[in-house]
C-alpha positions as CSV (number, residue, x, y, z in Angstrom):
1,X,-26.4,-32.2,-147.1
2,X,-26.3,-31.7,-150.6
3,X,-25.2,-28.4,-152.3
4,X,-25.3,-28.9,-156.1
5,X,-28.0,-26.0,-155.9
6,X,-25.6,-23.7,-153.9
7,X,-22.8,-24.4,-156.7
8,X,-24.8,-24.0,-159.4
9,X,-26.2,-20.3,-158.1
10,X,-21.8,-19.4,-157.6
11,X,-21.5,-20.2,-161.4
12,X,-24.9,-17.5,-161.7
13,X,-23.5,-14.9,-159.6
14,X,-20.4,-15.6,-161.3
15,X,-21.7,-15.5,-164.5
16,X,-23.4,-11.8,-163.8
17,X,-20.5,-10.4,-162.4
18,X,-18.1,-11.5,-165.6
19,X,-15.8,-8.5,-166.5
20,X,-17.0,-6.1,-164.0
21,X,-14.3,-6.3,-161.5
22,X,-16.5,-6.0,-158.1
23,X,-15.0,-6.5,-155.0
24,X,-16.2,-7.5,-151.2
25,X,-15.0,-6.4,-147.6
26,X,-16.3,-8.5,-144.7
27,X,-16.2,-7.0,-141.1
28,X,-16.1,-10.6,-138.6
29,X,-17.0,-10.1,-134.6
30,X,-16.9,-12.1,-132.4
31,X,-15.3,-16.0,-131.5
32,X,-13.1,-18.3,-133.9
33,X,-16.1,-19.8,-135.4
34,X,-17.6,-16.6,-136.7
35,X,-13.7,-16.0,-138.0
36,X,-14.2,-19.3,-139.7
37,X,-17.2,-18.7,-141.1
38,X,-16.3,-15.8,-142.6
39,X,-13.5,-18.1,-144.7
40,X,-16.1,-20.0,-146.2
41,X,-18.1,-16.8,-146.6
42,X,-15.5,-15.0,-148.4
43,X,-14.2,-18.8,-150.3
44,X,-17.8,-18.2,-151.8
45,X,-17.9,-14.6,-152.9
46,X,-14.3,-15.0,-154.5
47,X,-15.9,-18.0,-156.1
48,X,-18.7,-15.7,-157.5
49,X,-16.0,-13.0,-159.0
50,X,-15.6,-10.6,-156.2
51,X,-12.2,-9.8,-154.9
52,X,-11.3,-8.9,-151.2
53,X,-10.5,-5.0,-150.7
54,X,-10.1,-3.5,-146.7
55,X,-11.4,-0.5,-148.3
56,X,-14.9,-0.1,-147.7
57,X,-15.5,2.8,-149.7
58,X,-14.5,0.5,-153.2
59,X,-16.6,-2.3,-151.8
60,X,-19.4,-3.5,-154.0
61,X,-20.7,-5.8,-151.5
62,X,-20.1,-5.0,-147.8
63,X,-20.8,-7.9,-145.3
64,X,-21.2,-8.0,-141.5
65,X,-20.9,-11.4,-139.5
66,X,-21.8,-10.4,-136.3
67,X,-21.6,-12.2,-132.7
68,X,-24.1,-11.6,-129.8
69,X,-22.3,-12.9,-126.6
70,X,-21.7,-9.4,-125.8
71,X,-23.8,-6.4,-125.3
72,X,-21.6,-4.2,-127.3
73,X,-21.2,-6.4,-130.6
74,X,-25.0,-4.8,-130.8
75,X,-23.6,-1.2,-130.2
76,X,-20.9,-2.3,-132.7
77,X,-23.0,-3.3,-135.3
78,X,-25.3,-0.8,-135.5
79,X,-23.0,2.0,-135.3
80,X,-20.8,0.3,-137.8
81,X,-24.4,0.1,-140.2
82,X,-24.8,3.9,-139.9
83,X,-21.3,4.4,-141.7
84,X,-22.0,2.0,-144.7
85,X,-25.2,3.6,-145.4
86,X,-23.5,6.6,-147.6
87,X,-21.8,3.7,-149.4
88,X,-25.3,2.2,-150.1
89,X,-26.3,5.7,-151.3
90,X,-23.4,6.4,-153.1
91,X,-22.2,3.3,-155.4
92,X,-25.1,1.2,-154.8
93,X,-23.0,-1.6,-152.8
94,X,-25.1,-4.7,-151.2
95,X,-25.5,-4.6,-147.5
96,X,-25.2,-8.0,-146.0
97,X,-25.8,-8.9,-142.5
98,X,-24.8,-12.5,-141.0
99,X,-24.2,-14.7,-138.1
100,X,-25.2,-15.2,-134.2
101,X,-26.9,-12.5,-133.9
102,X,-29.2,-12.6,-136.9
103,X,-30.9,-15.8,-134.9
104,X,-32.2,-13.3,-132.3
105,X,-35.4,-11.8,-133.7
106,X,-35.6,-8.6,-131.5
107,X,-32.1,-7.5,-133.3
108,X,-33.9,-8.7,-136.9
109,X,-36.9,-6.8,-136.1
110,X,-34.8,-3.3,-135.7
111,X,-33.0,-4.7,-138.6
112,X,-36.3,-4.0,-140.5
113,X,-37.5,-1.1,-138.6
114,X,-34.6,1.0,-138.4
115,X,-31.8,-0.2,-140.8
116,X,-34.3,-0.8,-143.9
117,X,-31.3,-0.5,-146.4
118,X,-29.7,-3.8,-145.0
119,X,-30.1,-5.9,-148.4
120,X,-29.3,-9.6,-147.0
121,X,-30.2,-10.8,-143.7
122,X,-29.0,-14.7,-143.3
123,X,-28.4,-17.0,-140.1
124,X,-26.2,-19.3,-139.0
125,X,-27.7,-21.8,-140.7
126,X,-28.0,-20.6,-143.8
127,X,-24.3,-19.3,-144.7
128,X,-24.1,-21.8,-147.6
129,X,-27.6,-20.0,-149.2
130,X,-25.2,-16.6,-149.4
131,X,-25.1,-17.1,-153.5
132,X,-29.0,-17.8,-153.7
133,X,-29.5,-14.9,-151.7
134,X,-27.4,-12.6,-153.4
135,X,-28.2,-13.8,-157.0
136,X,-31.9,-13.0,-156.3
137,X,-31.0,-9.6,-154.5
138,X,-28.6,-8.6,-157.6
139,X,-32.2,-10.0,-160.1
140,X,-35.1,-8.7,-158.3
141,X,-33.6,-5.7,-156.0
142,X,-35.5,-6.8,-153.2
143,X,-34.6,-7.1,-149.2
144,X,-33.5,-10.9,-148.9
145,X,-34.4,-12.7,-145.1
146,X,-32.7,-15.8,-145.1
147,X,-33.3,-17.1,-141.5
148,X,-33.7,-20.5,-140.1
149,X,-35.3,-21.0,-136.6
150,X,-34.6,-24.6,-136.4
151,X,-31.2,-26.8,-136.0
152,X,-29.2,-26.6,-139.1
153,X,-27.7,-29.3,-141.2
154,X,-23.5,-29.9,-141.4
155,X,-22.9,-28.5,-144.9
156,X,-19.7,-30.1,-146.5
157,X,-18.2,-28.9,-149.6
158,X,-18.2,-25.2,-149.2
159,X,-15.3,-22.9,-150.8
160,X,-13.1,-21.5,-148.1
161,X,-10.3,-19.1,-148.7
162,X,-8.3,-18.9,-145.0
163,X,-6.9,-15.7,-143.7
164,X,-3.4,-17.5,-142.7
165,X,-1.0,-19.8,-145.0
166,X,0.3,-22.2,-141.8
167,X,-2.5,-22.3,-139.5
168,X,-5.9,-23.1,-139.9
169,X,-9.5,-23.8,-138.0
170,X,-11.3,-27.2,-138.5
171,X,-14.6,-26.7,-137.1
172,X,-15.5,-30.7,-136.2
173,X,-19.2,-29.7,-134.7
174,X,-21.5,-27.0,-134.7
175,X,-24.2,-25.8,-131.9
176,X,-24.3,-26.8,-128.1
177,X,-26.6,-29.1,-125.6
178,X,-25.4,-27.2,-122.5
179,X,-27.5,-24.4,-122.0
180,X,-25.4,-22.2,-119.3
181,X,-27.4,-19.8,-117.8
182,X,-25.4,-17.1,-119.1
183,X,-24.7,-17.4,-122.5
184,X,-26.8,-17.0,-125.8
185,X,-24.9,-19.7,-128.3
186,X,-27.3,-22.8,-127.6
187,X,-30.3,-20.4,-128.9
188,X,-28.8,-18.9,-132.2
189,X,-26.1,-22.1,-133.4
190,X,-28.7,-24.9,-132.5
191,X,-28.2,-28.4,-131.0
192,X,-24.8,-30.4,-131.0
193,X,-24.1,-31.7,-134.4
194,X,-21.2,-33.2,-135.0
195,X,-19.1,-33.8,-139.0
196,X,-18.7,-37.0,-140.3
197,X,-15.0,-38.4,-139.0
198,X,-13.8,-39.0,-142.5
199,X,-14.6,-35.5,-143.8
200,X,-12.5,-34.0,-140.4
201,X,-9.8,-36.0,-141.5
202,X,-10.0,-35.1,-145.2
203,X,-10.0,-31.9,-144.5
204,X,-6.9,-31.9,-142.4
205,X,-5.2,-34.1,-145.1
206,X,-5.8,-31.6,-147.3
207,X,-4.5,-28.5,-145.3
208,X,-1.3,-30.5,-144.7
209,X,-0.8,-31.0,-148.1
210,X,-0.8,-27.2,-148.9
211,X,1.6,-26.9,-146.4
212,X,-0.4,-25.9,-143.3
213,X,1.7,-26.7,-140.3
214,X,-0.8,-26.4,-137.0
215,X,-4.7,-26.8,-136.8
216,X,-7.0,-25.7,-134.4
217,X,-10.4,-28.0,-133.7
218,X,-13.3,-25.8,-133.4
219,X,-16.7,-25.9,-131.2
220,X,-18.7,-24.8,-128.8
221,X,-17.9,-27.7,-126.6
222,X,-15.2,-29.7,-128.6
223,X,-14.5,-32.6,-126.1
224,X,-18.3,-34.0,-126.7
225,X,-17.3,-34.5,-130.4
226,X,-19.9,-37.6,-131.3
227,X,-21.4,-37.9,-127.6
228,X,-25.0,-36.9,-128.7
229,X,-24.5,-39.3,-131.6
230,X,-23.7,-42.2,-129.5
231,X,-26.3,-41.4,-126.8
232,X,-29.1,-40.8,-129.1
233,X,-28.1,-44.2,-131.5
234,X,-27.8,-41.6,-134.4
235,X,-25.7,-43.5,-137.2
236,X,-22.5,-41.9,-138.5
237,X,-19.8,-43.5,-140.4
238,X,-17.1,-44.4,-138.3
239,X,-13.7,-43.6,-140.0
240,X,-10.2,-45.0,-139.0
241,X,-11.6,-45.8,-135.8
242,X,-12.6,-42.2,-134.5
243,X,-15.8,-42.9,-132.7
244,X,-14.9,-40.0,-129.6
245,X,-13.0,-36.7,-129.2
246,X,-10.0,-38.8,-128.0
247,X,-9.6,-41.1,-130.8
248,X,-10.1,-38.0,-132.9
249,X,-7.2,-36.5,-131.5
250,X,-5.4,-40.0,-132.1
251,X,-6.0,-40.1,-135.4
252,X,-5.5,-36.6,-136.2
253,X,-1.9,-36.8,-134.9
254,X,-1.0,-39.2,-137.5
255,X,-1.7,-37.1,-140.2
256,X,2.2,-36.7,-142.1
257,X,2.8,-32.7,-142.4
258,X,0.7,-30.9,-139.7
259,X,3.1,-30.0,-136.3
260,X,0.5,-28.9,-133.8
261,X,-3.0,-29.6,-133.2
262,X,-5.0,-27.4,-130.6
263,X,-8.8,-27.3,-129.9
264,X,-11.3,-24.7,-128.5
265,X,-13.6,-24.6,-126.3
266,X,-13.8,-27.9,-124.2
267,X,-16.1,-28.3,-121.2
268,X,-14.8,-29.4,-118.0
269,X,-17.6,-31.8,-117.1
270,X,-16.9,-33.5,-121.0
271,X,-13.0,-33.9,-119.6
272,X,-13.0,-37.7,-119.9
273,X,-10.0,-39.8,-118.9
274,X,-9.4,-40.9,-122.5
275,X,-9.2,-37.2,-123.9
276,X,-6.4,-36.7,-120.8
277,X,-4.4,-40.1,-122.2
278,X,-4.5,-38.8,-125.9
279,X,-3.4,-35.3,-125.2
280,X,-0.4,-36.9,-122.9
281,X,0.3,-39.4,-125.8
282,X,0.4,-37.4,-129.0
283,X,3.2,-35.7,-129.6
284,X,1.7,-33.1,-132.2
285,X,-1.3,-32.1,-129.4
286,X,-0.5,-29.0,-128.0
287,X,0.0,-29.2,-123.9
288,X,-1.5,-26.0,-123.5
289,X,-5.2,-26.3,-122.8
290,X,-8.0,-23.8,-122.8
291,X,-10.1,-24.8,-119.6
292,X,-12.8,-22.5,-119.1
293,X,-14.1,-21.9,-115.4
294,X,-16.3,-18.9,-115.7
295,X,-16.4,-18.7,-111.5
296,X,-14.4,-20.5,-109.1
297,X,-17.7,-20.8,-106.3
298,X,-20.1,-24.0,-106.7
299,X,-23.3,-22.3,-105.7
300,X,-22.6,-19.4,-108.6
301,X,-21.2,-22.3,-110.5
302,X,-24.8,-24.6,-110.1
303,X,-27.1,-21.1,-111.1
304,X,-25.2,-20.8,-114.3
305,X,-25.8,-24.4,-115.0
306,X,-22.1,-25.7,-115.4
307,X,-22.4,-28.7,-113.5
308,X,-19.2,-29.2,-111.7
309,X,-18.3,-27.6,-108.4
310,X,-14.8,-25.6,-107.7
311,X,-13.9,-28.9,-106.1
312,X,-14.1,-30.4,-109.0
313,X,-12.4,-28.6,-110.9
314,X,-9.2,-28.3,-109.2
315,X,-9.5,-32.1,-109.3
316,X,-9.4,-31.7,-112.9
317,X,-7.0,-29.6,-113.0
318,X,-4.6,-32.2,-110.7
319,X,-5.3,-35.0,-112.6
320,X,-4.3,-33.4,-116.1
321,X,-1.4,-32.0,-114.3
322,X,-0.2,-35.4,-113.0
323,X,-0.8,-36.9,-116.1
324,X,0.6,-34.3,-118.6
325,X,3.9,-33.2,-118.0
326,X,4.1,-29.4,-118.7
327,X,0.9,-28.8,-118.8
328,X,-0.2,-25.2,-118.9
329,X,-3.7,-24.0,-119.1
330,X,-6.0,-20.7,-120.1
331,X,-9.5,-20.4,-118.9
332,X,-12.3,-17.8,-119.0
333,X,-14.0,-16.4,-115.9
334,X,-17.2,-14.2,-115.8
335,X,-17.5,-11.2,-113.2
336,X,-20.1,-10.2,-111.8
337,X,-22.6,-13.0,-112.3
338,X,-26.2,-12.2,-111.5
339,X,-26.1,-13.1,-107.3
340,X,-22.3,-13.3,-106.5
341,X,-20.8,-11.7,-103.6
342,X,-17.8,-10.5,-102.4
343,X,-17.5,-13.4,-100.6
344,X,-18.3,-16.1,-103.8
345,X,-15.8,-13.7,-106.0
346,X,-12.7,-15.1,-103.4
347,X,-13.6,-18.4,-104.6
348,X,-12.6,-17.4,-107.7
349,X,-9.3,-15.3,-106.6
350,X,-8.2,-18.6,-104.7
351,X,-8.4,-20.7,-107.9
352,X,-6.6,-18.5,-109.6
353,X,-4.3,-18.3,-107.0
354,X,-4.4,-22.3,-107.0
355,X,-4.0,-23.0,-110.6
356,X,-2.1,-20.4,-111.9
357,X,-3.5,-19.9,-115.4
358,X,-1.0,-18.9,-118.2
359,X,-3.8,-17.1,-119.6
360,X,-6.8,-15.3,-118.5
361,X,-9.6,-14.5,-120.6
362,X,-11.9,-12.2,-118.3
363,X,-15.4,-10.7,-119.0
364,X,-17.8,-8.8,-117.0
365,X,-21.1,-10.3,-117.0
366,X,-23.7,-8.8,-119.4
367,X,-27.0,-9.2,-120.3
368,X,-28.4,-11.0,-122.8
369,X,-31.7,-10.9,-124.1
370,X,-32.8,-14.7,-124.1
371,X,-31.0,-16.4,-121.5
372,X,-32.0,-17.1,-118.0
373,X,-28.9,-15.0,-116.6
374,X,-31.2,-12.1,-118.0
375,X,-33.8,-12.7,-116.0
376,X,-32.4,-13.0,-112.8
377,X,-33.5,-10.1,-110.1
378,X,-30.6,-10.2,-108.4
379,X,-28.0,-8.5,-111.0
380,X,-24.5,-7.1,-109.5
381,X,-23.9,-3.8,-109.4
382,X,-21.8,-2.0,-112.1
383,X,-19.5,-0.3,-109.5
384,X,-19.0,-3.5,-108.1
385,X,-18.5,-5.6,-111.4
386,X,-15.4,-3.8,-111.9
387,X,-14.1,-3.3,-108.4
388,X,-13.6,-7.2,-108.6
389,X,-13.0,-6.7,-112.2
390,X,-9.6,-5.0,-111.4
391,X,-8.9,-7.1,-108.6
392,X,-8.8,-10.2,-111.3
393,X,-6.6,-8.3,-113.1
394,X,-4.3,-7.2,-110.7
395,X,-4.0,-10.8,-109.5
396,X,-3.3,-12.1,-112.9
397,X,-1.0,-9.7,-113.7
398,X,1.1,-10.2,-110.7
399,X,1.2,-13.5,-111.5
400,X,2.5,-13.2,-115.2
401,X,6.1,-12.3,-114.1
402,X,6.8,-15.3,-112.4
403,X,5.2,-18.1,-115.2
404,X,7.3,-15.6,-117.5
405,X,10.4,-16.5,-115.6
406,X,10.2,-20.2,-115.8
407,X,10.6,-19.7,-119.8
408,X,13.8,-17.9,-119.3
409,X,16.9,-20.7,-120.8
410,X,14.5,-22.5,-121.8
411,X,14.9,-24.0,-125.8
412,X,11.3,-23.7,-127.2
413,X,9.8,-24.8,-130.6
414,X,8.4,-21.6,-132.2
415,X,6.1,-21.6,-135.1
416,X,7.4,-18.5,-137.3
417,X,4.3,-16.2,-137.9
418,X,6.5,-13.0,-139.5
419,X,7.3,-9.4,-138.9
420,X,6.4,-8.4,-135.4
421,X,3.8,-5.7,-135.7
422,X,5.3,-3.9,-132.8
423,X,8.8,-4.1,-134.4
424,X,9.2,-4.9,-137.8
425,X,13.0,-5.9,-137.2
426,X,12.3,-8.3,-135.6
427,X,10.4,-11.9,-136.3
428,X,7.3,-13.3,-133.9
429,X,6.1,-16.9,-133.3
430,X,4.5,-18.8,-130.9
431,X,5.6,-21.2,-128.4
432,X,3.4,-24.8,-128.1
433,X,1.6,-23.1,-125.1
434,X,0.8,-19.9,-127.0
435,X,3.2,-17.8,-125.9
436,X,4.5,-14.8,-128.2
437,X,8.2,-15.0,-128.8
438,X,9.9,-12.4,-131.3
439,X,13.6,-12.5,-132.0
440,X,15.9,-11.6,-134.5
441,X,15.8,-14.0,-138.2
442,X,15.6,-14.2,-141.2
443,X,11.8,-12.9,-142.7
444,X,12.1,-16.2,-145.2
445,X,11.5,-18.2,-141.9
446,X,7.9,-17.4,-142.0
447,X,5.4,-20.2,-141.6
448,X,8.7,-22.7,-140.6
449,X,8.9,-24.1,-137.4
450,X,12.5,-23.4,-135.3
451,X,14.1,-24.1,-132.0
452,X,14.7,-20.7,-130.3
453,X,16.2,-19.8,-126.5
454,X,14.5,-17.7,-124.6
455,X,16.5,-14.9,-123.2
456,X,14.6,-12.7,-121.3
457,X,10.7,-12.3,-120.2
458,X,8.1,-9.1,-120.6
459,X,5.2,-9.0,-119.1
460,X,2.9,-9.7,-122.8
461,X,6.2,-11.3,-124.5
462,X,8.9,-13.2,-124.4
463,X,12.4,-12.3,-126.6
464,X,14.3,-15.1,-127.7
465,X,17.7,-15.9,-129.8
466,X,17.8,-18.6,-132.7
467,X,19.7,-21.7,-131.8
């Protein structure tokens, strides 16, 4: 898509805030794509002048990028909307709301109704139109909705200032086909699109070039990258051979300067033999995967449309396993599902109990207006969401101590992310399958990649000593 008008409104924002020294704060929920979005967002408004300040009292814009697969990023929002509105009173700053959640019109309409000082209102598919939207807001003073209800275009070209100097998200496709019963993304990020293969690779030429060491792929189902493209016969430009997820990852791991490449969220049905060989054959792909399973019982499994069974899925899981040595994997599992019992929850316990997951990401099931899951009569019980809730986490947690232990001896290759926050004495990195490391080193080690031994285990850390 072109965007010549989008750069030529940043050079009329730009041009109307010369000399006045404003500056922005931008309060992100929600998933790594909303966190890179909020790059590009804030790449744009330094572009048009503004300078980043956490304080929101000196902001002269204040911007909201909000997520909706949880019931309380509403309560969030809102509540968080009640605080700026003295600042709106006060110094006149521009309200701006963004993101999922602006693609649900019931949240919209109370926008309106309820929260009438909200100056901006833009979609997911209209992030780029932020300098339009704000130039006519800062011209004519009027409310600005800037929603689109249909699929949006790829926009290339975008400024983008990112939060870290070594690491950095690549989102290579936007939207999902899948349609799970529970979850809200299909409706508010569109259908699958996927970015051209040249400007994925540009991009990560780029970020190695500034010095970026480790990359994470971005989407809402990563591992179809290109699938609906083939399927359907829509034309892209194939680039250095990457026609798949697998021979993006192939070609990715050639690229001189980057260290690690990871990727979020793959699908387990989309787990094709040829991504398995390129994980196992490139040395710079992480062998820590993020495998979500969301409930370990098939029938619970078929209502929230995921199309494998548990069987399945441990097959999966086998077959990475024996193909990838040290393979460790995270997942996500939803509790509580609308129609599980206590008997379809031990499905789950005895995957966990099967798999042994170095990482657990665990939600309670909640609402949301829109999706089928919402309109099922047969919701759980909170009581008993969080009985089995607990009993998750109790499992889990008893399992941490002994994948801890296997670390212990161990030489591991730690990207060096600075001062630990709990200890600023000491440093903090991560291993290649995510896990937190701090040791004593020098603070100019930051965003360089070292060999460190792992000396002892905790249950959320491990403490290591520089080789």
């Amino acid at each position: 898509m072109n965007i010549d008008n989008e750069i030529e409104y940043l050079k009329k924002v730009k041009d109307l805030n010369e000399g006045k020294n404003l500056k922005y704060t931008i309060y992100t929920m929600g998933c790594q794509l909303n966190e890179n979005d909020s790059e590009k967002i804030s790449g744009m408004m330094e572009e048009m002048g503004y300078s980043l300040t956490n304080k929101i009292e000196e902001a002269n814009c204040i911007i909201f990028n909000t997520c909706c697969v949880r019931e309380n990023a509403e309560d969030k929002l809102f509540g968080k909307l009640g605080e700026v509105k003295k600042f709106r009173e006060l110094n006149n700053a521009i309200i701006a709301v963004c993101g999922c959640m602006m693609q649900e019109k019931h949240i919209v309409e109370k926008l309106k109704k309820s929260y009438p000082y909200v100056d901006i209102i833009f979609g997911t598919h209209t992030i780029h139109k932020l300098p339009e939207d704000l130039y006519n807001r800062i011209c004519n003073s009027k409310s600005i909705l800037d929603v689109l209800d249909i699929d949006g275009e790829v926009i290339e070209g975008l400024p983008i200032k990112r939060n870290d100097t070594t690491k950095a998200s690549v989102t290579i496709m936007n939207g999902c086909n899948n349609f799970c019963s529970f979850c809200i993304v299909p409706y508010v990020r569109g259908r699958e699109r996927s970015r051209a293969p040249k400007d994925i690779v540009n991009e990560v030429q780029c970020l190695a070039k500034k010095g970026y060491k480790e990359i994470t792929l971005l989407g809402q189902n990563v591992n179809s990258y290109l699938r609906v493209e083939r399927e359907k016969g829509i034309e892209f430009e194939e680039y250095e051979g990457i026609n798949s997820f697998a021979t993006l990852l192939r070609a990715l791991n050639k690229v001189e300067g980057i260290e690690r490449i990871r990727f979020i969220s793959p699908h387990p049905k989309d787990f094709t033999d040829d991504v398995i060989e390129a994980i196992a054959d490139c040395d710079k792909v992480c062998k820590f995967i993020h495998l979500p399973l969301q409930s370990g019982n098939t029938e619970i499994l078929k209502i929230m449309n995921r199309r494998y069974t548990k069987e399945q899925y441990l097959s999966l899981v086998e077959k990475m396993k024996n193909r990838i040595p040290n393979l460790t994997l995270s997942t996500d599992i939803i509790v509580g599902f609308p129609g599980e019992t206590d008997e379809q929850f031990e499905d789950t316990l005895d995957v966990v109990n099967k798999v042994r997951f170095e990482q657990i990401y665990m939600f309670i099931y909640s609402r949301r207006v829109g999706t089928p899951g919402d309109k099922m009569p047969n919701q759980v019980p909170e009581a008993d969401k969080h009985r089995r809730f607990d009993r998750l986490k109790a499992l889990y947690e008893n399992q941490i101590e002994e994948q801890n232990k296997k670390y212990v001896g161990t030489i591991q290759n730690i990207l060096v992310e600075g001062e630990s926050k709990n200890n600023p004495e000491m440093l903090t990195g991560r291993t290649d399958s995510n896990k937190v490391v701090i040791f004593e080193g020098d603070k100019d080690l930051k965003d360089t990649m070292i060999q460190v031994k792992i000396v002892s285990e905790h249950m959320w850390y491990l403490k290591g000593e520089m080789i």
